[in-house]
Every structure is written in structure tokens, then in C-alpha cells.
RODO-2510 file (C-alpha; in nm, 4 decimals, decimal comma):
residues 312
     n   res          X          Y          Z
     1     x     1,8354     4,7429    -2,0760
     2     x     1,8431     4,5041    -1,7939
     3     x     2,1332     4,3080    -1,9465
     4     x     2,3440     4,6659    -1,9722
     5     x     2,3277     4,7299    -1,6114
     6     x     2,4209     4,3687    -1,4946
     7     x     2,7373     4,4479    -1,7185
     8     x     2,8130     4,7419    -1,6002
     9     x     2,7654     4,6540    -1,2065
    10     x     2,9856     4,2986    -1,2675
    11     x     3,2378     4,5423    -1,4740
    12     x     3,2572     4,7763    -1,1761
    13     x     3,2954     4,4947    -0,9338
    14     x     3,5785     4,3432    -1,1066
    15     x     3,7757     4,6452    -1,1821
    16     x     3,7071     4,7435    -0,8282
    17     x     3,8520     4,3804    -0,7130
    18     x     4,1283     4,4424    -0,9409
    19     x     4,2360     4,7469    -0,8005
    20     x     4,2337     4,6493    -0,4242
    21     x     4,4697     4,3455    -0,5128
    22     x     4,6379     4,5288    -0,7048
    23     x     4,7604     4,7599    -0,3881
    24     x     4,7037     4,5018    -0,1237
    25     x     4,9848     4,2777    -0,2976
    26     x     5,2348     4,5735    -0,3555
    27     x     5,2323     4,5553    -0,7551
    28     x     5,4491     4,9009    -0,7756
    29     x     5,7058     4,6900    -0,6106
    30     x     5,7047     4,3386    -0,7608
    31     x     5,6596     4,5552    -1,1137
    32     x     6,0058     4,7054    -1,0081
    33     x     6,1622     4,4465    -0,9652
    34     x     6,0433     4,2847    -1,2666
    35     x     6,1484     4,5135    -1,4659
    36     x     6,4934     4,4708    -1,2967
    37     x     6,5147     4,1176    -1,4000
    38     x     6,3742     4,1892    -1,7244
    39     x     6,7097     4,4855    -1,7978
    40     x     6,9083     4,1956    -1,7448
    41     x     6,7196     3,9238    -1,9154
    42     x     6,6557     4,1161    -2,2766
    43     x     6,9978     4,0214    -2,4071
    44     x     6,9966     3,6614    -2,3666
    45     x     6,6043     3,6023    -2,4612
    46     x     6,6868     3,8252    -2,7625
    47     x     6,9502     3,5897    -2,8516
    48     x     6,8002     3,3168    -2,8172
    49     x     6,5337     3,3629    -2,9956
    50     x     6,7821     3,4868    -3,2891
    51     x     6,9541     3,1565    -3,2906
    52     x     6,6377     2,9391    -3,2428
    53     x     6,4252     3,1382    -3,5097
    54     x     6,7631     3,1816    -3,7671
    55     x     6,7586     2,7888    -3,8091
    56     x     6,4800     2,8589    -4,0695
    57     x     6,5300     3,2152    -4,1807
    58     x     6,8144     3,4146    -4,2403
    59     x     6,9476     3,6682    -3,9682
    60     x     6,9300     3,9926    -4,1145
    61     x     6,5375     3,8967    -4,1620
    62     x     6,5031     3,8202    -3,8137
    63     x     6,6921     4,1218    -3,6881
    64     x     6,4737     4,3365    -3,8877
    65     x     6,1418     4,1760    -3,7524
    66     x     6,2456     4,2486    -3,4083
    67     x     6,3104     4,6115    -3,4256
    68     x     5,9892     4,6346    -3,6447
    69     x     5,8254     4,4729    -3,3660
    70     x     5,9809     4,6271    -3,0894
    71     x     5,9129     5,0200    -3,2265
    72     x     5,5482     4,8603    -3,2487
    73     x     5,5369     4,7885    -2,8591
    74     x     5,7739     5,0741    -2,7570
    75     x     5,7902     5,3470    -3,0416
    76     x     6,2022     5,4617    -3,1232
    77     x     6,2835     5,3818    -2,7334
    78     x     6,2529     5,0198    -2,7757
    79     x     6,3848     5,0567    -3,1359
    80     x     6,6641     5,2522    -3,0251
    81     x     6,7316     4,9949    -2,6931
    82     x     6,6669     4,6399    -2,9254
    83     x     6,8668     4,7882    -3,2149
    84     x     7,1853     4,8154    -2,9504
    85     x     7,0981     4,5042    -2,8082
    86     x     7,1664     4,3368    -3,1543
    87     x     7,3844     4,5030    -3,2655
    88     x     7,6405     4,4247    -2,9716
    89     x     7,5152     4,0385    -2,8656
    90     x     7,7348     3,7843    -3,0014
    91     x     7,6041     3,4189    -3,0702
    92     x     7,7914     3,1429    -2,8744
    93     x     8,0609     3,0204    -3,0819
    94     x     8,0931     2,6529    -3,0270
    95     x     8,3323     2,5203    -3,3467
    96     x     8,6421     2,6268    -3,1678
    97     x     8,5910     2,4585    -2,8531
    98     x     8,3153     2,2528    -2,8047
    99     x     8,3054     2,2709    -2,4310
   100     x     8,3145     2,6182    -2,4034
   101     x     8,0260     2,6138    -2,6677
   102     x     7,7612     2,4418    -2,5066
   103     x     7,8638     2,5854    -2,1161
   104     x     7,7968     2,9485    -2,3090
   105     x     7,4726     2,8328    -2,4793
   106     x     7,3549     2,6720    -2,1423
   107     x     7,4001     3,0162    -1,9675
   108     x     7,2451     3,1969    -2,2402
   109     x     6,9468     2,9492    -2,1996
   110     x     6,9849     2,9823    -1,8019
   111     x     7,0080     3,4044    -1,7693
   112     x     6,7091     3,3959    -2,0811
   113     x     6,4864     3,1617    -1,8536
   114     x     6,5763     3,3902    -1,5135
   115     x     6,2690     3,6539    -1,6194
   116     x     6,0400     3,3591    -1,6642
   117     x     6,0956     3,2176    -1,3285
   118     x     6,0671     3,5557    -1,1657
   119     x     5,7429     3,6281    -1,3378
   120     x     5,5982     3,2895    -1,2081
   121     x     5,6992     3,4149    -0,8508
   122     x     5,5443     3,7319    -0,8698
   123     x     5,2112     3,5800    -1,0361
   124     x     5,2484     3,3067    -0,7383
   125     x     5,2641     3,5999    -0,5205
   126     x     4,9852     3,7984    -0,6637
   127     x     4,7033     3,5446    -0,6702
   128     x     4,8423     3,3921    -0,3377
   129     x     5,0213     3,0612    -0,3616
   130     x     5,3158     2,9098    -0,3116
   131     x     5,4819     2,5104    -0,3809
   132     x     5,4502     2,3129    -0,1230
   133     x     5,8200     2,3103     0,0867
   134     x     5,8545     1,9374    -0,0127
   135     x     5,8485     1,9768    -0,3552
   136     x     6,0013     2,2936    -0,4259
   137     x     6,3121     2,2358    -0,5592
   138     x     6,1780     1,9508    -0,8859
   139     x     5,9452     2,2681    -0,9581
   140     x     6,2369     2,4759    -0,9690
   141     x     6,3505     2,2746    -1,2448
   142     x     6,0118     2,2032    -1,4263
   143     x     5,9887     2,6026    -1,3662
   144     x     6,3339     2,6526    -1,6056
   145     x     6,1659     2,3619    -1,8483
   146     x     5,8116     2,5511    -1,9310
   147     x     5,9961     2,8882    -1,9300
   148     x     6,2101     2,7389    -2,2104
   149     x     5,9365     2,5936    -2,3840
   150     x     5,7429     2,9242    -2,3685
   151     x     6,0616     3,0929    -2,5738
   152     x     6,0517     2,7912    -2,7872
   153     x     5,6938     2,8578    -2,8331
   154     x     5,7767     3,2031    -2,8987
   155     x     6,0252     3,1885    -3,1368
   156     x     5,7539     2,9632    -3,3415
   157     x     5,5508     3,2564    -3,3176
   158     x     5,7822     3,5030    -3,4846
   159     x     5,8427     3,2355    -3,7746
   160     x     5,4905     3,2096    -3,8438
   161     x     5,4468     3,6040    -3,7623
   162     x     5,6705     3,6639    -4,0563
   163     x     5,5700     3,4456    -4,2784
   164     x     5,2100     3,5904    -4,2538
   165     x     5,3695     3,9400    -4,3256
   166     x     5,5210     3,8254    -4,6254
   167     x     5,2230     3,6648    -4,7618
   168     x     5,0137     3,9976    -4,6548
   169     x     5,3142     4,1868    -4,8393
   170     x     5,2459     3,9573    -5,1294
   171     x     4,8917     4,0017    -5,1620
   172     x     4,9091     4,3975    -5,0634
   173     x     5,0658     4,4697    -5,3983
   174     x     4,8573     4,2235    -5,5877
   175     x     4,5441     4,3711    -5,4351
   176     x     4,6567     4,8082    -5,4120
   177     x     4,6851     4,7570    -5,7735
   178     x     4,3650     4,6760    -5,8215
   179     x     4,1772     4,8057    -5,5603
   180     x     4,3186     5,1832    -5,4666
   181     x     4,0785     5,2319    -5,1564
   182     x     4,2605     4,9685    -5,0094
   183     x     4,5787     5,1833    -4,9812
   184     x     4,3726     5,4808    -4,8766
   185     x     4,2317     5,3511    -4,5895
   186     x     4,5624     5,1897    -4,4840
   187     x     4,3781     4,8282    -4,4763
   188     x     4,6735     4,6316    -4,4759
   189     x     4,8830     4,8272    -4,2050
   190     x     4,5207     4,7712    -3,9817
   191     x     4,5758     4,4167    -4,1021
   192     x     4,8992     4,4203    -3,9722
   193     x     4,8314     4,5710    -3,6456
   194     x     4,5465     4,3651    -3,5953
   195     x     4,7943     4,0564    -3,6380
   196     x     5,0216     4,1677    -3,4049
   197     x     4,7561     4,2661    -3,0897
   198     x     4,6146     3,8540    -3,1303
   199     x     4,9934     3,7682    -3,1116
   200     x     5,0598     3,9611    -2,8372
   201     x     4,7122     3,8152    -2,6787
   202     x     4,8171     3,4943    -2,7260
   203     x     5,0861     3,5244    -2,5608
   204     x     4,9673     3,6986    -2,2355
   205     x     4,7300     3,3685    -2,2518
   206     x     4,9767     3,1344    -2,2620
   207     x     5,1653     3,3208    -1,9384
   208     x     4,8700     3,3409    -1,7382
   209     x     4,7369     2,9895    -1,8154
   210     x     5,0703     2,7673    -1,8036
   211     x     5,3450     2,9584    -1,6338
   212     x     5,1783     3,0235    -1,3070
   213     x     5,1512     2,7313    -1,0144
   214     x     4,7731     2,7902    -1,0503
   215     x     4,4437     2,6396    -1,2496
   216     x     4,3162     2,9217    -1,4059
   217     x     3,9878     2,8767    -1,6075
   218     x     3,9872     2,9396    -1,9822
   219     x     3,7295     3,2602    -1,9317
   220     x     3,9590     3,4394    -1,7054
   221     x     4,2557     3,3510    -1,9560
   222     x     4,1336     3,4722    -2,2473
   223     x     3,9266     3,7963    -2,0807
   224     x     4,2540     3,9042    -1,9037
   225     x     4,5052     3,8228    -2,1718
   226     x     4,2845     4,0325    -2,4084
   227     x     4,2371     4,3273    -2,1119
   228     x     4,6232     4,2931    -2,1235
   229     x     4,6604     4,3644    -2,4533
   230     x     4,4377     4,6065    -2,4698
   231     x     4,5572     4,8431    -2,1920
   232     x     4,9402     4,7565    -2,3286
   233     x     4,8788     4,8956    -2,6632
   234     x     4,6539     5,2379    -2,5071
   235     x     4,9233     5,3107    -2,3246
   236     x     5,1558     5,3221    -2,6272
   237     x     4,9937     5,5996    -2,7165
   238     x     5,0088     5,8012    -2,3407
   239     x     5,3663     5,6988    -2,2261
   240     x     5,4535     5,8666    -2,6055
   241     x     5,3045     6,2042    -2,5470
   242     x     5,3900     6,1813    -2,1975
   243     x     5,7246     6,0905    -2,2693
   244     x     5,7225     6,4018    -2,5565
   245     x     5,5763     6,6069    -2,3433
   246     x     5,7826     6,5888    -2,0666
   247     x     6,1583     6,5803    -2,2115
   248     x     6,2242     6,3200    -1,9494
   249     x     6,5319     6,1699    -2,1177
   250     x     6,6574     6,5696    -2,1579
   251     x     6,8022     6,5787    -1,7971
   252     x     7,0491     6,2568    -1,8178
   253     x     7,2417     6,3720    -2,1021
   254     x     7,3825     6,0330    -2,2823
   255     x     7,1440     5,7861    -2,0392
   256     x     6,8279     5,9437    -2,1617
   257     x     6,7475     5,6821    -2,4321
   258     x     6,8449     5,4456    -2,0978
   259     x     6,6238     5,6111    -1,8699
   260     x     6,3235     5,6348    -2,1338
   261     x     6,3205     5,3153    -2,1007
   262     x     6,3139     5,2017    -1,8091
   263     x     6,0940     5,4487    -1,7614
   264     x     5,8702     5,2383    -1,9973
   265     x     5,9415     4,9235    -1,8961
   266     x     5,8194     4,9648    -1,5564
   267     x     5,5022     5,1656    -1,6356
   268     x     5,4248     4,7805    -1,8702
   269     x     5,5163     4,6302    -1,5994
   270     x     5,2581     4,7516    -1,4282
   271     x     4,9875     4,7178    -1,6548
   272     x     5,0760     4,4019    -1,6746
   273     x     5,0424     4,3008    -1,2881
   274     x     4,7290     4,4764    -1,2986
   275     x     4,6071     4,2833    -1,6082
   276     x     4,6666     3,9793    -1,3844
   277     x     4,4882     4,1006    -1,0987
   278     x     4,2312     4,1917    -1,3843
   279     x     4,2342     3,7623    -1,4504
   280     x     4,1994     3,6705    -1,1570
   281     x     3,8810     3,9055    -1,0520
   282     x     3,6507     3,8009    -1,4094
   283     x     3,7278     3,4584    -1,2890
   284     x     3,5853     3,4643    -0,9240
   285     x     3,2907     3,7161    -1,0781
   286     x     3,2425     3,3968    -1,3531
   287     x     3,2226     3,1551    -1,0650
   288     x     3,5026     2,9798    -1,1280
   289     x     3,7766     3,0953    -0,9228
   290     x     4,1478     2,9923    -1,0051
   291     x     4,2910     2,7368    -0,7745
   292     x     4,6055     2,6089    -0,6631
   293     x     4,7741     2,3194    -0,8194
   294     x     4,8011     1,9693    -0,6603
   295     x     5,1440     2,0686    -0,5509
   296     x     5,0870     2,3957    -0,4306
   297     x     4,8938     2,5773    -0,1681
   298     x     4,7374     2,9415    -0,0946
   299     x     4,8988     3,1636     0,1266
   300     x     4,7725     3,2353     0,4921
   301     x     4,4567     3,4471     0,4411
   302     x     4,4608     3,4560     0,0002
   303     x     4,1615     3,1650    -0,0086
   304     x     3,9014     3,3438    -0,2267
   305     x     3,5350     3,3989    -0,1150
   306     x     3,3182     3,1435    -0,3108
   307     x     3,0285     3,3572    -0,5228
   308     x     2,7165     3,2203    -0,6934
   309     x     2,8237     3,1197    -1,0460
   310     x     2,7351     3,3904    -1,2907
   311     x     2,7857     3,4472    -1,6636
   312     x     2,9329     3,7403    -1,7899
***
């Protein structure tokens, strides 16, 4: 019984932590904006990571994999909004001109990387650091490198995403035939599901632990990434019958699909600042606080309070 109340009174004190950064450091706006760079961003990141993943599978395949995925995260809204976005993009012809080519393909990469870089500011700004003045500008360009890597990184994780679907579609109709319950207690859609949360875990991990100018420890990575995920895929569920409920889309005529979501996209947003605030609290209740990189610095007044180590 002991045990149960030291959880519960750490668990209180980090969600309490949580939710005083979370309004000391102005997450409504930095989630605003954020979801202003992200409007702009979609397009490009979408098409680039069509014309990195199509070099192993064909396009229609990865076309229907994102609009699969994206009515997973969003429901019809971000079918609906990824389905236009695909249906209009146009991949950078380069066999005409060659020149032309590669400058279009460079600003795809460019306008693609833009939400990456402004996520690492905000992330800067909500655990309170900044680059040192001297060496700003080479981070700006490592900043564009590891935001490119992370879409690289991503578009490795749709390939192997898919390829685990197909070999779950494989063995689904080996295995319904068999087994009946199997189809009855929609095992393999769980399955599915279940793949696509630890994808989406991994990664929230992989933004909280690399693209930030910050050490974070492993134990707040993995607790908030999977916080993160959780609250993300709750909410699902209560922006949809919120969303039904309320007929917001009903007042803006053609927009509404528009203003759904947005709508939706800065509500995530938000969840998502918080689930880094979330990070950053288990880590200083762990004892092992996340600290600045050798070439950055904490803002005036952000230097955590050092607590007894504790396990948690």
C-alpha cells in the first residue's frame, strides 16, 4: 500500500509541475503558432516523404498508407485534408531541366525542414535554453541536417510500417480461417492499432531526445513520449464527439473541412507542448534533470531546482 501512495503523490507532483510550465511558458501561444508553421509545412513533408518512401514501393501504395494513417490520427478531417494534399502536390520534375530540378527539390527539402526547426525553438523555449550567440548560426545548419534526417528516419518508418501490415494481412487470412474468434474479437485490427500507437511513440521519442538543444535522460524520453501518445490518441476520441457535437465546420460554409482542422491541429498541438512539459517534470521527479548541451545555455531564471534522486 505504501508503494501506491508514493505513486500517486510523485504522479500528482509531476502533473502539477507540468501544468504550471505549461502556463508559465505560454504553450496556447507557441501551440498556435506551431500549428501555423505546421499548415504550411504538410505539403512539402508529405511530399517528401512520397518521393523518399516511393524509391522502394510504388505510389499508389504509399498514397493509400497515408490517408489510412492520417484518418487513424485525425478521423475523415485529416482524411479529407491529406487526401487534397495528394491529390494536388506535384513531385519536382527534374528531366527537363536539371537546374530547375534540384533548386525545386532543395526548397521542397528547405519549406519540409521549416516545422522541424520551429519545433526545436519552441521545445528550446519550453524547457529554457537557448545556443550560445557564438555558435548560433553552424546550429542553424546542423538544426536543417537532424530535421532532415528525422524525415529520413521517418520515411523508413512508413516502409517498415507497411511491410508489417502486409505480413499481418498475410497471416490474418491464414489464421481467420482457422481460428474464427480471432475475427470476432477484431484481434488483428487491435494488432494494428497497437502497431501504430509504438510508431507514433517512437517517434515522439526520437523528437524529444534528438531534436531539442538539450540532454534529456532516457526515463523522461520514453515516459513522456508514451504520455504523448497516450493523451494524442484519447483525444481522438473527444475532439470527434466534440467536433460532432458541435457542428463547428456548419458555420463556414465551404472552409468547414478547413476550419475542422485547424481546429484539430491546434488542440494536438497542445497536447503535445504539454506532453513535453510532461518530459521534462518525470525527469527532475527521477533525479535526473535534463540539461543544456555543451553549446547551449538556460535562460535567465529556467535553472531547475536539484531534488534527491528518486525512482519512479
Amino acid at each position: 500500500m505504501h508503494w501506491l501512495i508514493d505513486f500517486c503523490l510523485r504522479s500528482w507532483r509531476v502533473f502539477k509541475h507540468s501544468f504550471e510550465r505549461f502556463n508559465e511558458n505560454r504553450a496556447g501561444t507557441h501551440g498556435a503558432a506551431l500549428s501555423f508553421y505546421a499548415v504550411f509545412a504538410l505539403p512539402p513533408l508529405l511530399l517528401l516523404l512520397v518521393m523518399v518512401t516511393t524509391l522502394f514501393i510504388d505510389v499508389d501504395t504509399i498514397r493509400s498508407f497515408f490517408i489510412e494513417q492520417a484518418g487513424r490520427i485525425a478521423g475523415r478531417t485529416g482524411t479529407d485534408m491529406v487526401t487534397l494534399i495528394l491529390e494536388n502536390s506535384k513531385r519536382p520534375d527534374s528531366s527537363s531541366n536539371i537546374f530547375a530540378g534540384l533548386v525545386s527539390v532543395c526548397m521542397v527539402i528547405y519549406s519540409a525542414t521549416g516545422i522541424f526547426a520551429q519545433l526545436q525553438d519552441t521545445l528550446n523555449i519550453m524547457w529554457g535554453v537557448k545556443v550560445r550567440p557564438e555558435v548560433s548560426i553552424q546550429r542553424m545548419f546542423v538544426v536543417r541536417l537532424v530535421s532532415f534526417a528525422l524525415i529520413l528516419f521517418l520515411g523508413a518508418t512508413v516502409l517498415i510500417t507497411i511491410l508489417l501490415e502486409v505480413g499481418l494481412a498475410v497471416v490474418e487470412n491464414i489464421m481467420t480461417k482457422r481460428f474464427e474468434i480471432l475475427e470476432q474479437i477484431y484481434f488483428f485490427q487491435n494488432l494494428n492499432r497497437g502497431i501504430f500507437f509504438v510508431v507514433l511513440t517512437v517517434m515522439f521519442a526520437a523528437i524529444f531526445r534528438f531534436l531539442p538543444d538539450v540532454r534529456v535522460p532516457w526515463r523522461g524520453v520514453f515516459a513522456g513520449s508514451l504520455f504523448t501518445s497516450l493523451a494524442l490518441s484519447l483525444s481522438k476520441f473527444l475532439i470527434a464527439w466534440f467536433l460532432s457535437t458541435a457542428q463547428l465546420g456548419t458555420a463556414y460554409g465551404t472552409l468547414g473541412s478547413l476550419i475542422i482542422f485547424l481546429f484539430w491541429l491546434h488542440l494536438n498541438m497542445q497536447i503535445f507542448l504539454f506532453g513535453a512539459e510532461f518530459t521534462e517534470a518525470f525527469a527532475l521527479e527521477s533525479g535526473v534533470p535534463i540539461k543544456p548541451m555543451d553549446y547551449a545555455m538556460w535562460l535567465p531564471g529556467r535553472t531547475p531546482h536539484n531534488r534527491p534522486p528518486a525512482s519512479m
